[in-house]
ZAGULUM-483443 format. One record per residue: x negated, y, z negated of N, C-alpha, C in turn; residue in three letters. Coordinates in steps of 0.1 Angstrom, whole numbers, plus 5000, padded with zeros to 4 digits. Layout:
N
XYZXYZXYZAla;...
END
This chain:
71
562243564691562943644701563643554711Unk;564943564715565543494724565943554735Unk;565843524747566343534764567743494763Unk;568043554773569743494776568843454791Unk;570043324794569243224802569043314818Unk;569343434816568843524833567643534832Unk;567743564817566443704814565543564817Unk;565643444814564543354811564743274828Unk;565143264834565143244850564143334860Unk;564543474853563743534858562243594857Unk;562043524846560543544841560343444846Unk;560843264846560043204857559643194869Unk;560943304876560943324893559443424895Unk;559543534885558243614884557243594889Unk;556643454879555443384879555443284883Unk;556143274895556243144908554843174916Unk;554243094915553043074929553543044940Unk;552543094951553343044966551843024976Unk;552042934983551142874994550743025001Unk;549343035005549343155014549343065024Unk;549543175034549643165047549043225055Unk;548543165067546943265073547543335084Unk;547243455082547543585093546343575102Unk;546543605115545043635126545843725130Unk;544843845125544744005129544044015143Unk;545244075157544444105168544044195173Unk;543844325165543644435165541644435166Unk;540844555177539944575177539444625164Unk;540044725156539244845143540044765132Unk;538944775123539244725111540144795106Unk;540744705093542644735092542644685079Unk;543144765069543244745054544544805049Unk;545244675046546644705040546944655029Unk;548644705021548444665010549744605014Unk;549544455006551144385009552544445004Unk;553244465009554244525008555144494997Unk;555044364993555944304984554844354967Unk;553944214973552744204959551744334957Unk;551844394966550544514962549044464965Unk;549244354973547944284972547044354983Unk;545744364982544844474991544344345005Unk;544644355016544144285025543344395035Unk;542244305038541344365045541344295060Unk;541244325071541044255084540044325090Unk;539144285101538144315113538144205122Unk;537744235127537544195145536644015140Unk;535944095133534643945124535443875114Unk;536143935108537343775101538843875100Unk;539043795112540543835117541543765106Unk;541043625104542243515098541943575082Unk;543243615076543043575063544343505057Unk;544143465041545043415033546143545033Unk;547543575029548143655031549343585020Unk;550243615010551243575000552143555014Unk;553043495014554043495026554843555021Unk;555343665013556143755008555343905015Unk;554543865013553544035024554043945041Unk;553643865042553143795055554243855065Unk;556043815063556943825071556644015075Unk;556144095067555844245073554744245077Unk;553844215076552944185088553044145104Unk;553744045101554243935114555444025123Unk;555844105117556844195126556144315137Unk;555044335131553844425137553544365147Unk;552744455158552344385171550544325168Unk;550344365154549044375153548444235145Unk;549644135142549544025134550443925141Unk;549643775138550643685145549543595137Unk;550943455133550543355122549443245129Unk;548543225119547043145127547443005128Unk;546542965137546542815143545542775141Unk;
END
């Protein structure tokens, strides 16, 4: 079976990894979202605010008043 060289660009773009990037959740009540992009299930609380986050979810997080990128 052969790709025409898009079809085969974009199967590698697909299956590109990416550095997470740590979100600190400042919200009091625990907060369970799904990344917007990846579908990926993120959980936050008050007791582990910081998590790993794909930075394709991250930038819609970071627009909320409820998320700001960790130090």
């Amino acid at each position: 079976m052969s790709c025409s060289h898009e079809e085969q660009n974009l199967e590698m773009n697909s299956t590109r990894e990416y550095s997470a990037v740590y979100i600190h959740y400042v919200g009091s009540l625990p907060a369970e979202v799904y990344g917007p992009v990846t579908g990926t299930f993120y959980r936050f609380s008050s007791h582990q605010p910081v998590q790993p986050v794909d930075p394709r979810d991250a930038i819609d997080f970071l627009v909320s008043c409820h998320f700001r990128l960790a130090r």
